[in-house]
N, C-alpha and C positions, 0 to 999 in steps of 0.2 A: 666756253663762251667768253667772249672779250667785249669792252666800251670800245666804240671808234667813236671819233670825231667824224663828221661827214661836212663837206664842205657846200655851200649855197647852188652847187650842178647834183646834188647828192651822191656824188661821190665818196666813197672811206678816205679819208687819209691820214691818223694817225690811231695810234691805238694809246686810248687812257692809260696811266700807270698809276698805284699808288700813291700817294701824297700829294699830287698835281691836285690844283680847285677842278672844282666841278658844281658849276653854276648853271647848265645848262638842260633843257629838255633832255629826258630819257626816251628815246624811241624805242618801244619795246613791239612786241608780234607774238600774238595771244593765239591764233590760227594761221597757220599759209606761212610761207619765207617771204623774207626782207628781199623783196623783187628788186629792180631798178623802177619799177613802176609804182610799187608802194613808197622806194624812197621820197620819189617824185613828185607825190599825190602830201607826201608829210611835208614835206616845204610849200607847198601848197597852201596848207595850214598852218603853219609857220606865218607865211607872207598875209594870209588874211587877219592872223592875230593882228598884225600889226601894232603901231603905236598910238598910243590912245585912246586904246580901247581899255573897261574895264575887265576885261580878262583879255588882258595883255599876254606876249610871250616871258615877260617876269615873273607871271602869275601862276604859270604850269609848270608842274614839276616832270608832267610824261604825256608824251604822244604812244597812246596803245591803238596798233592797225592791228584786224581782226581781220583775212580775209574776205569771209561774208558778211560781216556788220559794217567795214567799215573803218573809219578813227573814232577814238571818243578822245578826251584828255582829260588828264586829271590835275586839277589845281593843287599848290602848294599846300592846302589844309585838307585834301584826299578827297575832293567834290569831284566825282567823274560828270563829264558832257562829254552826251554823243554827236557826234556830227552824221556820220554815215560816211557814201562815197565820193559826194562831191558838193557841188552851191555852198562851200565850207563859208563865204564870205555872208551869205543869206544869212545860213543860221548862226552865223556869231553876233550879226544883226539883231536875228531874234532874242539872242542871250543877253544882247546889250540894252533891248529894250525891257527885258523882262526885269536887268539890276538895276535900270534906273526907276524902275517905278516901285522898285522896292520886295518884285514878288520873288527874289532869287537872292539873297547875302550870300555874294564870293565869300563871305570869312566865315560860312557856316562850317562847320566842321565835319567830314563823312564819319559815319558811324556804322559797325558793324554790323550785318545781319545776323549773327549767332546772339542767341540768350546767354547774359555773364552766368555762370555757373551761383553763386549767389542768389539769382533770380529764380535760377530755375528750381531750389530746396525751394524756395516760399512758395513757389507755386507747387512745388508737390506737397508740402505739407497744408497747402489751404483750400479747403474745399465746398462747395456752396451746398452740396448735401447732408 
């Protein structure tokens, strides 16, 4: 597997190389191949992030298309949002109204769903019986 650049028609046209920046969205494909329809549907999302928004296209670090889910994104502090398959501009609305009123901090950080192994001695060694 290789990084390409895809150009604003989602087009491939250059393939990443070591030490080049890479400041840019990861498009990545969790189910199904990178169609021209999926590329299609990610500048989609791209073009709704737009500017201004508080979860801007600066703000995410990956576009992950799932065939049957959809996109979600994940911001630069690893907060996945799902979009689904389309009204991308709706629900980034919805997202912009949930961070302005405070119930969503972009700078929360994701955290993993596995228990740190640490956690998990104290809970076998603690028991209510």
């Amino acid at each position: 597997d290789t990084l390409s650049l895809m150009d604003d028609r989602g087009r491939l046209f250059k393939s990443w190389e070591a030490g080049e920046p890479f400041d840019l969205p990861l498009l990545t494909v969790e189910q199904g191949e990178l169609t021209e329809t999926a590329r299609k549907g990610a500048l989609e999302v791209l073009h709704a992030l737009g500017i201004g928004r508080a979860l801007g296209d600066d703000a995410v670090s990956e576009i992950r298309w799932h065939e049957s889910q959809g996109y979600s994104l994940v911001t630069r502090g690893g907060l996945p949002v799902h979009l689904g398959h389309r009204d991308f501009t709706a629900r980034l609305d919805r997202v912009e109204r949930a961070v302005g009123a405070g119930r969503m901090p972009l700078d929360a950080l994701a955290m993993p769903l596995t228990v740190p192994a640490a956690v998990e001695r104290v809970r076998d060694s603690f028991s209510l019986m």
